[in-house]
Every structure is written in structure tokens, then in C-alpha cells.
N, C-alpha and C positions, 0 to 999 in steps of 0.2 A: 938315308937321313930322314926323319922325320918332318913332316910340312908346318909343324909349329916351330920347331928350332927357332926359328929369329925373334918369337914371341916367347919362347919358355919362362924367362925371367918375368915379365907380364904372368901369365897363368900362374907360377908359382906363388908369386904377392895375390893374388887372387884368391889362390887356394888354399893359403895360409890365416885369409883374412874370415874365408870363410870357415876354418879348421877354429880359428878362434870365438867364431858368432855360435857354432854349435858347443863348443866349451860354458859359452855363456848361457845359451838354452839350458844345459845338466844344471848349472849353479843356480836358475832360474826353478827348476821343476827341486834339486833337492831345497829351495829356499818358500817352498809353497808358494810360489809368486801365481797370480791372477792367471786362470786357464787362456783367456784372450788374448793376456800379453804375450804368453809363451807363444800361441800359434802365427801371432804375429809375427814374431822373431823364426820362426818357422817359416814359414812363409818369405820374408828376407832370407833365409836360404837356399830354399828352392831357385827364388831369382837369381840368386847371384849365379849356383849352380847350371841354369840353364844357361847363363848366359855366357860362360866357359864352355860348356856343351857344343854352343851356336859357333863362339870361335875356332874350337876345335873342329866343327865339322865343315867352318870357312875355310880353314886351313888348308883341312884334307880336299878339296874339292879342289880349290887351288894350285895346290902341290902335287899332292899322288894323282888327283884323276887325268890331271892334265898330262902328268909328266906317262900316263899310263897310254895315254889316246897318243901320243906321241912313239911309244912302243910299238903298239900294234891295236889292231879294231877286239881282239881277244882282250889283250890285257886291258883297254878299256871298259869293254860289259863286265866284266871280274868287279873294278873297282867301283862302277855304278851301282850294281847289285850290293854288294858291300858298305856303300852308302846309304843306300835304300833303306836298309835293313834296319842300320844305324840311325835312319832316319825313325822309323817305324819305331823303335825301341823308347825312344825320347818323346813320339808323341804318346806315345802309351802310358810313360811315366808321368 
């Protein structure tokens, strides 16, 4: 099972809302709207996006890593690495 499951319904309305802010961006750019405004509304998505990212990776940290330290000391470094990485990926972006 997944470590968001109890939150899925949350991230989905999340993701939707953001699904629909970047719909607005295209209709923004094919409507020649002001470069500033566009990056602005750009920029509201990145946040929203990270901020789903943050959950998701509360989640996992939570869920899988604990539930992983609880397996064994192996399957723990697995899932910290794997975090890690996840971690590194998101500051880069």
C-alpha cells in the first residue's frame, strides 16, 4: 500500500487544480496576455507542485521508511537512499 493512500483524495483535488491553473497558462500564452502575468501564474504552479512533492515525500518518509526500519537495518538504508535521491531530484528542479 502506498504511504499517501489516506491522503489520495487530497493530492488528487490538488492535482486537478493544478491540471486546471496550467490549462489557464496555454489560454493565457494563445490569448497574448502580458509575459509577467503568464510567469506569475507559472510560478503559482511550481508552488502548488512543490507543495504536493513535500507531501508526498512526508508521506513516504512516514510510511515506507519507517515501516522499512521496522523490517530490517537493510531495508532501511534502501529506502533512505531512495529518499535521498528523491530529495536531490526536487532540489535541483
Amino acid at each position: 500500500m502506498a504511504g499517501y493512500s489516506g491522503s489520495k483524495d487530497d493530492y488528487l483535488r490538488r492535482l486537478r487544480r493544478v491540471e486546471g491553473q496550467v490549462r489557464g497558462i496555454a489560454r493565457m500564452v494563445e490569448d497574448d496576455t502580458y509575459c509577467i502575468d503568464i510567469l506569475t501564474q507559472v510560478s503559482a504552479v511550481t508552488r502548488a507542485l512543490q507543495a504536493v512533492s513535500l507531501g508526498l515525500l512526508e508521506d513516504h518518509i512516514g510510511h515506507c521508511i519507517v515501516e522499512a526500519a521496522r523490517e530490517s537495518d537493510a531495508a532501511a538504508d534502501a529506502k533512505v537512499t531512495e529518499a535521498a535521491a528523491a530529495i536531490a531530484r526536487l532540489v535541483r528542479s
